[in-house]
TIPAVEX-163916 format. One record per residue (C-alpha): residue number from 1; residue in three letters; z, y, x. Coordinates in pm, whole numbers, padded with zeros to 5 digits. Each point is the difference from the previous one (the first is absolute). Example, Ala and Ser with C-alpha at 12.3 -4.5 7.8 and 13.67 -1.06 7.14 Angstrom:
BEGIN
<r pos="1" code="ALA" up="00780" north="-00450" east="01230"/>
<r pos="2" code="SER" up="-00066" north="00344" east="00137"/>
***
This chain:
BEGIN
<r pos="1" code="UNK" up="01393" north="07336" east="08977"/>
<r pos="2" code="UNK" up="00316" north="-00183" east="-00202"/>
<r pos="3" code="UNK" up="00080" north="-00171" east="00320"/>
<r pos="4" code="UNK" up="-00032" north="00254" east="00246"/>
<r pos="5" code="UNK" up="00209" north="00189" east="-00229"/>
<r pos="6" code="UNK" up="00240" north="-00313" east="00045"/>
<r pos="7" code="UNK" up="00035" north="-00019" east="00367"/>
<r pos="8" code="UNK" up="00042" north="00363" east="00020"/>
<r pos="9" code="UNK" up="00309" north="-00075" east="-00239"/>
<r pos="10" code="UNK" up="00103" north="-00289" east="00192"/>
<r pos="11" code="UNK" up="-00037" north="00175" east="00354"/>
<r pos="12" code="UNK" up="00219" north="00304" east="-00151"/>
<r pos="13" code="UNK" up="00252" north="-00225" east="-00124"/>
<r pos="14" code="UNK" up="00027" north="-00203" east="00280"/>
<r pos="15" code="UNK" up="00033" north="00356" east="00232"/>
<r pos="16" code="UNK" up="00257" north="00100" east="-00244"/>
<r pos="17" code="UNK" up="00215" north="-00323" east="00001"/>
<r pos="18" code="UNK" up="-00057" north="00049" east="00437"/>
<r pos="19" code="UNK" up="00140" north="00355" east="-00009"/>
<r pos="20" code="UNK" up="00286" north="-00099" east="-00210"/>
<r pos="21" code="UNK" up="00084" north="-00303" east="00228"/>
<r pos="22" code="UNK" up="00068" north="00283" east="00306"/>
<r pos="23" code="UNK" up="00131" north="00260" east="-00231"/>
<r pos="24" code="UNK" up="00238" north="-00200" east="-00223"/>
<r pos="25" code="UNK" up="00285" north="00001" east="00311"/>
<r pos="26" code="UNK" up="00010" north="00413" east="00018"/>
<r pos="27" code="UNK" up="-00020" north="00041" east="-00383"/>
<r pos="28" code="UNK" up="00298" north="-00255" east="-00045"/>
<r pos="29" code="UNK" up="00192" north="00176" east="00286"/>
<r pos="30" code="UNK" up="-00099" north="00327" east="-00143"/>
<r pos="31" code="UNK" up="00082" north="-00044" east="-00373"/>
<r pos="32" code="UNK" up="00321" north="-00149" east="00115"/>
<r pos="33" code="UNK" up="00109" north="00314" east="00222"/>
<r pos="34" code="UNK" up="-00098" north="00249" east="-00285"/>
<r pos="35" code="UNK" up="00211" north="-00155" east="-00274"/>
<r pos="36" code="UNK" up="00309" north="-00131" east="00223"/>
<r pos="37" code="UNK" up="-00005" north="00250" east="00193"/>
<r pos="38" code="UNK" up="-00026" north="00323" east="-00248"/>
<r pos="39" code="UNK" up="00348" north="00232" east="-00010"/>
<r pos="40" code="UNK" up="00075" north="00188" east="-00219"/>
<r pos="41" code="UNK" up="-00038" north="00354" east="-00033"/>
<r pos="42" code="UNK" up="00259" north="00244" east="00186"/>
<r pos="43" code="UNK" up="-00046" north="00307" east="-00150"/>
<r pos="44" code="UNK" up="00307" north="00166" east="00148"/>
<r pos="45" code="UNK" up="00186" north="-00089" east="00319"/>
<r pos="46" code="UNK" up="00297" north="00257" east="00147"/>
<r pos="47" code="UNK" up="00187" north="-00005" east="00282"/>
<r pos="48" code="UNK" up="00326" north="00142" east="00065"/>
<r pos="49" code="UNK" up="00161" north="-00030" east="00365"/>
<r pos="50" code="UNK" up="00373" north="00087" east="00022"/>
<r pos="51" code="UNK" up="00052" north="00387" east="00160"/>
<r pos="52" code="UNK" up="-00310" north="00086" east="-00068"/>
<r pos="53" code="UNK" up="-00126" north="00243" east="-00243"/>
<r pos="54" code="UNK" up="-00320" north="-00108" east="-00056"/>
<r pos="55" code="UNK" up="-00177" north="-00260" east="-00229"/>
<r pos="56" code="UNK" up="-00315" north="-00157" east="00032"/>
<r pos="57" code="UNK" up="-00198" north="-00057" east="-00314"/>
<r pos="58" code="UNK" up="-00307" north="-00216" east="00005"/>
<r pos="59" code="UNK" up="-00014" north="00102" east="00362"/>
<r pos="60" code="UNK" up="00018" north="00399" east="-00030"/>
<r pos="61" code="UNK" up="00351" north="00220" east="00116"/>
<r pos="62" code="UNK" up="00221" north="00149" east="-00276"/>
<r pos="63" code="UNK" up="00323" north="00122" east="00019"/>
<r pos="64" code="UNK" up="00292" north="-00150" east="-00180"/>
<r pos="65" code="UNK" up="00130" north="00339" east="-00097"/>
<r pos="66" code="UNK" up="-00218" north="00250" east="00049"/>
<r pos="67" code="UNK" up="00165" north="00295" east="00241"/>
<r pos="68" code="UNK" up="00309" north="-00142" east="00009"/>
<r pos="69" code="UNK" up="-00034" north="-00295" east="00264"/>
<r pos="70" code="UNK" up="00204" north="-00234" east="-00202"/>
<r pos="71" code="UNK" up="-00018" north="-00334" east="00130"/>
<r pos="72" code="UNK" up="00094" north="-00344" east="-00102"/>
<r pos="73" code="UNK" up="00361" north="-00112" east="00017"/>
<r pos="74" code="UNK" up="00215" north="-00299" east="-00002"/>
<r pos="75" code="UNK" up="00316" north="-00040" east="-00114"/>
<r pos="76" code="UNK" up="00226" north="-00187" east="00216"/>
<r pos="77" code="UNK" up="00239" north="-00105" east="-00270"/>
<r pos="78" code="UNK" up="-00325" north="-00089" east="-00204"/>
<r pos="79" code="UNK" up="-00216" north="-00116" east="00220"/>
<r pos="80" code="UNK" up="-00284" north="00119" east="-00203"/>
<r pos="81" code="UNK" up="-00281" north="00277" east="00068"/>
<r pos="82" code="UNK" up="00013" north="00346" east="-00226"/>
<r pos="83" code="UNK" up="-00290" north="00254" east="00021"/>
<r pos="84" code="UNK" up="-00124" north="00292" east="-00207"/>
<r pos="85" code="UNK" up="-00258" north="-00183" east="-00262"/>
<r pos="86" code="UNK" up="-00159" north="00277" east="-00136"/>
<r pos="87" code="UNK" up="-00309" north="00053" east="00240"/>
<r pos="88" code="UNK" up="-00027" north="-00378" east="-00022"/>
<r pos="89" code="UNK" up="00019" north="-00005" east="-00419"/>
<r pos="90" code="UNK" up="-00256" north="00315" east="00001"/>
<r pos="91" code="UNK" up="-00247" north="-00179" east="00308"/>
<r pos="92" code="UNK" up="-00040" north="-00293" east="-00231"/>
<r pos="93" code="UNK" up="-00072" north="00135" east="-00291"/>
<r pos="94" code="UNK" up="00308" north="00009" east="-00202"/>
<r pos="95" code="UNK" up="00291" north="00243" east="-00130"/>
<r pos="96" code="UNK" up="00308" north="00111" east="00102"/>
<r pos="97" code="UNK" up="00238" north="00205" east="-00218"/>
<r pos="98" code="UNK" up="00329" north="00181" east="00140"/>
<r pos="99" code="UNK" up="00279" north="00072" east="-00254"/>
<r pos="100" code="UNK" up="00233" north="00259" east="00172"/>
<r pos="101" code="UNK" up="00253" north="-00036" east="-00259"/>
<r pos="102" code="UNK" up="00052" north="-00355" east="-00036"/>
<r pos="103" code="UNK" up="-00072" north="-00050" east="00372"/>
<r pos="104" code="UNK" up="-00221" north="-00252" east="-00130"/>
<r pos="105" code="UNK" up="-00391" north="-00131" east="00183"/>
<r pos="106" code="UNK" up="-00272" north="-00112" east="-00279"/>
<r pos="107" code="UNK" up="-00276" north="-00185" east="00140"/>
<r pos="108" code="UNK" up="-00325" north="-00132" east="-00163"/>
<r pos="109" code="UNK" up="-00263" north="-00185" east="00199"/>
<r pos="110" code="UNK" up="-00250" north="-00275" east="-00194"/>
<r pos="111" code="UNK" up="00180" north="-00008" east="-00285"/>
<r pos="112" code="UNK" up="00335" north="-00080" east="00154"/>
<r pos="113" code="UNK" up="00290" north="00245" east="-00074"/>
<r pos="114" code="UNK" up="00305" north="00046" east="00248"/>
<r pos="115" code="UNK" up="00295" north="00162" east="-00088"/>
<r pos="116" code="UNK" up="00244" north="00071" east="00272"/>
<r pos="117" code="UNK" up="00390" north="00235" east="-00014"/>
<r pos="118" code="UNK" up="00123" north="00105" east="00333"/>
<r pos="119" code="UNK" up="00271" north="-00181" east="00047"/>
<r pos="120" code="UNK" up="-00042" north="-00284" east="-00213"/>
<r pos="121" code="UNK" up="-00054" north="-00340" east="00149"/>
<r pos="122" code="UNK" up="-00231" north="-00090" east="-00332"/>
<r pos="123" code="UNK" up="-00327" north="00077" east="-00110"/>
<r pos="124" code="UNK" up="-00194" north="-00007" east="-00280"/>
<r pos="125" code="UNK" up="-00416" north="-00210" east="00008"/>
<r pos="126" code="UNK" up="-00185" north="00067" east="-00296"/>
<r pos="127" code="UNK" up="00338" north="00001" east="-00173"/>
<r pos="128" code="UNK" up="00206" north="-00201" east="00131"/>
<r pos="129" code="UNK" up="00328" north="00041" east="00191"/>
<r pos="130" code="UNK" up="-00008" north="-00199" east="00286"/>
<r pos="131" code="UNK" up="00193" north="00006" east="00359"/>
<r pos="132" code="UNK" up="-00204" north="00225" east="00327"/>
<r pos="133" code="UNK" up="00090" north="-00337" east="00159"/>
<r pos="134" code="UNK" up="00165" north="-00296" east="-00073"/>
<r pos="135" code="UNK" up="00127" north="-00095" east="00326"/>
<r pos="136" code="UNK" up="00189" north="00315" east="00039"/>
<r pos="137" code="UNK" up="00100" north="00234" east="-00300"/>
<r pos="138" code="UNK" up="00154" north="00262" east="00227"/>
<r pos="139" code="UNK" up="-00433" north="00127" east="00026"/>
<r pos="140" code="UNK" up="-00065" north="00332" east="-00183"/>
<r pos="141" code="UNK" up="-00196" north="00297" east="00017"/>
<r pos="142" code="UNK" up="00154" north="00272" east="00212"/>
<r pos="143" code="UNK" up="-00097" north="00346" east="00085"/>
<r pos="144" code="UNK" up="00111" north="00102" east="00356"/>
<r pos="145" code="UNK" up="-00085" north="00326" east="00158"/>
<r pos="146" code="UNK" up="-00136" north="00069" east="-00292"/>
<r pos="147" code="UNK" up="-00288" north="-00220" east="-00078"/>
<r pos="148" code="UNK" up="00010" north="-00297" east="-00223"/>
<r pos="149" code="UNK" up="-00026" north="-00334" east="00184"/>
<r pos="150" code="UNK" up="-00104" north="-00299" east="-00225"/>
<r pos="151" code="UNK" up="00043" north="-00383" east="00079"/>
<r pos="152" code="UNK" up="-00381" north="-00060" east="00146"/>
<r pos="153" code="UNK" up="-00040" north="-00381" east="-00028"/>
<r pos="154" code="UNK" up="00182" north="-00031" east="-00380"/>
<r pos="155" code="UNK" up="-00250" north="00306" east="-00086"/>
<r pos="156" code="UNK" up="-00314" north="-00168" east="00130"/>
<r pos="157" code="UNK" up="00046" north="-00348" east="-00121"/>
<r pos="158" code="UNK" up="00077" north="00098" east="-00328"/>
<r pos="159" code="UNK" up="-00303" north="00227" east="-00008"/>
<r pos="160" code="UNK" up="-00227" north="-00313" east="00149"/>
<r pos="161" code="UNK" up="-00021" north="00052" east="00374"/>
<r pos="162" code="UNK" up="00073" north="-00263" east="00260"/>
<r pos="163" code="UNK" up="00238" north="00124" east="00230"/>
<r pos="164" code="UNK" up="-00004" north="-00143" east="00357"/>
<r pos="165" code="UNK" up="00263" north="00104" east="00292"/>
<r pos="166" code="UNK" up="-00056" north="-00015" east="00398"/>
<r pos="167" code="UNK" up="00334" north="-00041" east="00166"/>
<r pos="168" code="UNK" up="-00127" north="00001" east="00328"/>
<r pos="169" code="UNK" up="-00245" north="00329" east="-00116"/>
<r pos="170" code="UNK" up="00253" north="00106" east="-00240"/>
<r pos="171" code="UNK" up="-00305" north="00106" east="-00223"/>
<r pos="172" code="UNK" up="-00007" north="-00067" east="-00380"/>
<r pos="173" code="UNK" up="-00364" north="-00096" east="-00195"/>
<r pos="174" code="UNK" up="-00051" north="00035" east="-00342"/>
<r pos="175" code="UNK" up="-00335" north="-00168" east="-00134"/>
<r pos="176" code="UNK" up="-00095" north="00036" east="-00344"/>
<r pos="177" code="UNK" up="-00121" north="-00225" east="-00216"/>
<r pos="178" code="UNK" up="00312" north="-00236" east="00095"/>
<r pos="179" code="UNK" up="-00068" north="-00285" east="00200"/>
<r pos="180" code="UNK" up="00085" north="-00405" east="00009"/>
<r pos="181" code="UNK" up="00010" north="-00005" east="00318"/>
<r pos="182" code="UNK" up="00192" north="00229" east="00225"/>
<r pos="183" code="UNK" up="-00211" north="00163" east="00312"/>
<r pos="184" code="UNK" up="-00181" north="00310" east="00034"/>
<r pos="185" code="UNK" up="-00326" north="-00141" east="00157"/>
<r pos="186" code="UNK" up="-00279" north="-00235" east="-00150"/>
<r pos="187" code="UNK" up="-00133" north="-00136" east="00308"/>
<r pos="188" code="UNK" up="00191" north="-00107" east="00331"/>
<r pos="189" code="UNK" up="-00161" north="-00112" east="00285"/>
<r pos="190" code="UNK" up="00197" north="-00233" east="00305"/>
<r pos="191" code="UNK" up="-00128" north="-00075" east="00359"/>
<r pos="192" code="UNK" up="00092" north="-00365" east="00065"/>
<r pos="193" code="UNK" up="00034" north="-00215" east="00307"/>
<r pos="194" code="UNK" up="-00231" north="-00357" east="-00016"/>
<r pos="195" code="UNK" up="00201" north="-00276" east="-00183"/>
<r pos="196" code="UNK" up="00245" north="00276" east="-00164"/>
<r pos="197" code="UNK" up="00122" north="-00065" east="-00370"/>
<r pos="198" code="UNK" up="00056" north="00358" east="-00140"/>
<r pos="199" code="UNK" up="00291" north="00056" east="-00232"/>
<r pos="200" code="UNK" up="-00054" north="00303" east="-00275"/>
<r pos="201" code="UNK" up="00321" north="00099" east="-00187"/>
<r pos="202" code="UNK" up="-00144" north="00116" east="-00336"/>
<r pos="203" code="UNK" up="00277" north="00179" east="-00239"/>
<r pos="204" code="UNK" up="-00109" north="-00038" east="-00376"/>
<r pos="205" code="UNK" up="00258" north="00163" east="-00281"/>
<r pos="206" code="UNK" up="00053" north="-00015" east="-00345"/>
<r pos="207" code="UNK" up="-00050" north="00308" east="-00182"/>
<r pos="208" code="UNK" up="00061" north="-00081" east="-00306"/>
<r pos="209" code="UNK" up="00339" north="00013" east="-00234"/>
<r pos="210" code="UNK" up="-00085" north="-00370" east="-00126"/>
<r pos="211" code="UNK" up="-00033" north="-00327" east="00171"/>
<r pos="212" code="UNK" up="-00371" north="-00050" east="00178"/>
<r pos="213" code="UNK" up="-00190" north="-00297" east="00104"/>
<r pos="214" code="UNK" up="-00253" north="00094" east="00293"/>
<r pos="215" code="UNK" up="-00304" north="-00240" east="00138"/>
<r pos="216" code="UNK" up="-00045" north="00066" east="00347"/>
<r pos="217" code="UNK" up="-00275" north="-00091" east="00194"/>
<r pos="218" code="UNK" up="-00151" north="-00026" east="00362"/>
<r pos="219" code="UNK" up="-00368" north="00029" east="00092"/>
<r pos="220" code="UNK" up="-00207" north="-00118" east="00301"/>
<r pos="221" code="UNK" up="-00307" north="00237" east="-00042"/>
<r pos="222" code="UNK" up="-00100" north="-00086" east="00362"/>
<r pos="223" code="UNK" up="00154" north="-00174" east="00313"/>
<r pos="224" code="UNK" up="-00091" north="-00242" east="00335"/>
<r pos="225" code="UNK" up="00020" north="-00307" east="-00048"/>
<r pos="226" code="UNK" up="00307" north="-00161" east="-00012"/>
<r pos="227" code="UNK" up="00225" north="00324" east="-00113"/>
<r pos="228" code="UNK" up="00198" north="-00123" east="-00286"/>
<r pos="229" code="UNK" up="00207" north="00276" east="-00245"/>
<r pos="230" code="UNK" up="00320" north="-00053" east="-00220"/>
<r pos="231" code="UNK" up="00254" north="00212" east="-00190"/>
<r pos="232" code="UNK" up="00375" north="-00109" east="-00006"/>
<r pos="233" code="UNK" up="00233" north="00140" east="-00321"/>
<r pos="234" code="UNK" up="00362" north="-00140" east="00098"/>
<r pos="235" code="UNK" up="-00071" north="-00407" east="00071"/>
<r pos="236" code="UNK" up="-00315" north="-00007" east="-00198"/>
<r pos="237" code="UNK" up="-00332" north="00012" east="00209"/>
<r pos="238" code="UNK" up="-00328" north="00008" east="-00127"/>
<r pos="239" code="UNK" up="-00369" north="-00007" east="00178"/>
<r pos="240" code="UNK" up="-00184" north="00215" east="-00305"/>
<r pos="241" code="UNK" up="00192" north="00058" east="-00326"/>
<r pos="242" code="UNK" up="00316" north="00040" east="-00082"/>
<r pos="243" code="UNK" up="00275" north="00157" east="-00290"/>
<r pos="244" code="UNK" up="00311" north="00203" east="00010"/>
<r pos="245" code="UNK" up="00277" north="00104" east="-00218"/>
<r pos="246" code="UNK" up="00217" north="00314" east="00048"/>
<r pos="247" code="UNK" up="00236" north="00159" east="-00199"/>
<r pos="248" code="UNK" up="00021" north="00373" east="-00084"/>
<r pos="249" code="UNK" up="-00068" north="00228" east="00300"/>
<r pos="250" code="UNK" up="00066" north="-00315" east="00239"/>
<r pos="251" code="UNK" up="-00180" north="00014" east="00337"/>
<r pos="252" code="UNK" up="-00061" north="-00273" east="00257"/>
<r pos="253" code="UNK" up="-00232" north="-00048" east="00339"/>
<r pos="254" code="UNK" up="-00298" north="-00259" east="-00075"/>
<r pos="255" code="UNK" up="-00069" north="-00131" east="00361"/>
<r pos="256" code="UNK" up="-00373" north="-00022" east="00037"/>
<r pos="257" code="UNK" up="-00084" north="-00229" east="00332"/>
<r pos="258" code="UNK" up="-00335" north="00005" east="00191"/>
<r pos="259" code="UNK" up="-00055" north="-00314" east="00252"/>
<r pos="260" code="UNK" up="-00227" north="00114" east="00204"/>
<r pos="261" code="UNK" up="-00217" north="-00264" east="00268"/>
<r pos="262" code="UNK" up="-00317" north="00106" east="00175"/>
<r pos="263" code="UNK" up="-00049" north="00418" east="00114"/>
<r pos="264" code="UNK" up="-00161" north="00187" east="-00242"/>
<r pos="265" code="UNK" up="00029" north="00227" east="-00340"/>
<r pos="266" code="UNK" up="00178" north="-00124" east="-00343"/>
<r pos="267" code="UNK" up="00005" north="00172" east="-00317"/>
<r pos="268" code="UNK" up="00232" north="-00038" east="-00320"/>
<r pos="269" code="UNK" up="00087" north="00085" east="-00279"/>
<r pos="270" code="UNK" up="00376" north="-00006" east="-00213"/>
<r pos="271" code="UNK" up="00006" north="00091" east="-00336"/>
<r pos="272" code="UNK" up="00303" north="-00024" east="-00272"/>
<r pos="273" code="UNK" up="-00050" north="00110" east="-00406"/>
<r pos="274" code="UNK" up="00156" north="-00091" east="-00280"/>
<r pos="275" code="UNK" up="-00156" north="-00174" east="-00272"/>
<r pos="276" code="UNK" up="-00334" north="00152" east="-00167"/>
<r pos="277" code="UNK" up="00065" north="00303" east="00260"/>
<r pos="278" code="UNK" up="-00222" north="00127" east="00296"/>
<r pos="279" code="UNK" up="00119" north="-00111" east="00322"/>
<r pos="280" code="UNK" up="00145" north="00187" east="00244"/>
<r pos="281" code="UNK" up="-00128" north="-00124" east="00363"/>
<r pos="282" code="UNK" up="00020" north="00112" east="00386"/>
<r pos="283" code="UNK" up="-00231" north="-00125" east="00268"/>
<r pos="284" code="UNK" up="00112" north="-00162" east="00324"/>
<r pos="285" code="UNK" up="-00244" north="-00006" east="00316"/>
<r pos="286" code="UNK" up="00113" north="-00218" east="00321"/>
<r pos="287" code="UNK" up="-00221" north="00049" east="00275"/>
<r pos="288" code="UNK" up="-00017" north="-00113" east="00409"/>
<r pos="289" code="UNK" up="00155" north="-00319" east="00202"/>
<r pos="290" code="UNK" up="-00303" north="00040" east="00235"/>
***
């Protein structure tokens, strides 16, 4: 009985060990796409196309001022987009506070207080006094034909969004929780030609007000033989893993390269966190050369 009992535990063991043999491969390649290639959460994402006077929140219509078919402007002289921000404030949960007599805007959105004058190139975050932009301290709130226009992109970024512009579309995203790096989409997918090595232009930013040091990395969850992958910053290449350094609000391209060799399908994966932070990552699919 004791060594039937045996064998059976042997032959189950050995069937296990088997199974694993085939399986390990997938669960590897699995695992790996599940952690690297996770993104984080987008809870709100808005867009705003020039002359229009409707926004798109989380994929639904709204308009930017309701009955009034206000629509985005921009400022010649500036060179920056204004628009209405109440709907926007309200559609995202936070508060927006007119005071008639000081001609002043109070807004309150995850515990970040704005405090803008008409008129006055400076505004006031959680406090303090700081410049509507840097670059150019001719920006201010206006009013003009009667509604109050408000400086979209210092308003958003100070409040936490991501703010992304489309010459070509001239259409302005907000995405909320801010992002590392700087597209609206998680997963892009290219149609190659046999032999073709792909070059991605991936924009990654600095959000912070203090120096940051990024690790960057590039995944090969699954490709033909003989594809190779590799991320350039500046002169620096590397095959896997690799760091970055960029000052306060600083933005620069990474240059993610897929070699490509036989026809088929290639997936992968680019991620960039800071230290002791969840990654943010998008996913890159190459497919043909037949």
């Amino acid at each position: 009985m004791k060594k039937e009992i045996k064998r059976l535990l042997f032959s189950i063991i050995i069937l296990f060990g088997i199974l694993v043999s085939f399986l390990f491969p997938f669960v590897i390649s699995y695992e790996n796409f599940s952690i690297y290639g996770k993104q984080n959460e987008v809870k709100y994402k808005i867009e705003y196309k020039i002359g229009s006077p409707k926004m798109i929140i989380n994929g639904s219509e709204k308009e930017i001022d309701p009955g009034r078919n206000t629509v985005p402007i921009i400022l010649n002289n500036w060179n920056r987009t204004l628009v209405p921000i109440r709907s926007l404030i309200e559609a995202v949960g936070g508060r927006i506070t007119w005071y008639d007599k000081e001609k002043k805007v109070s807004i309150l959105f995850n515990s970040i207080g704005i405090v803008l004058l008409i008129d006055n190139p400076k505004a006031s975050v959680n406090g303090k006094e700081i410049w509507i932009d840097e670059e150019n301290h001719g920006v201010k709130p206006i009013i003009l034909n009667g509604r109050t226009f408000l400086p979209l992109r210092f308003i958003a970024e100070n409040l936490g969004f991501t703010v992304l512009w489309n010459g070509e579309q001239e259409l302005i995203t907000l995405i909320f929780p801010q992002k590392i790096i700087q597209l609206s989409e998680e997963s892009f997918l290219f149609k190659i030609t046999q032999g073709e090595s792909k070059e991605i232009l991936v924009p990654i930013r600095n959000n912070n007000s203090y120096e940051s040091t990024f690790s960057v990395s590039l995944h090969n969850i699954s490709s033909p033989k003989g594809w190779m992958s590799e991320f350039c910053i500046g002169n620096a290449c590397y095959f896997k893993d690799g760091e970055i350094t960029l000052k306060p609000k600083e933005e620069i391209n990474v240059q993610v390269f897929i070699h490509t060799g036989i026809a088929g399908t290639g997936e992968f994966v680019f991620c960039i966190g800071e230290k002791n932070k969840e990654k943010e990552c998008i996913n890159i699919t190459l497919t043909g050369g037949e």
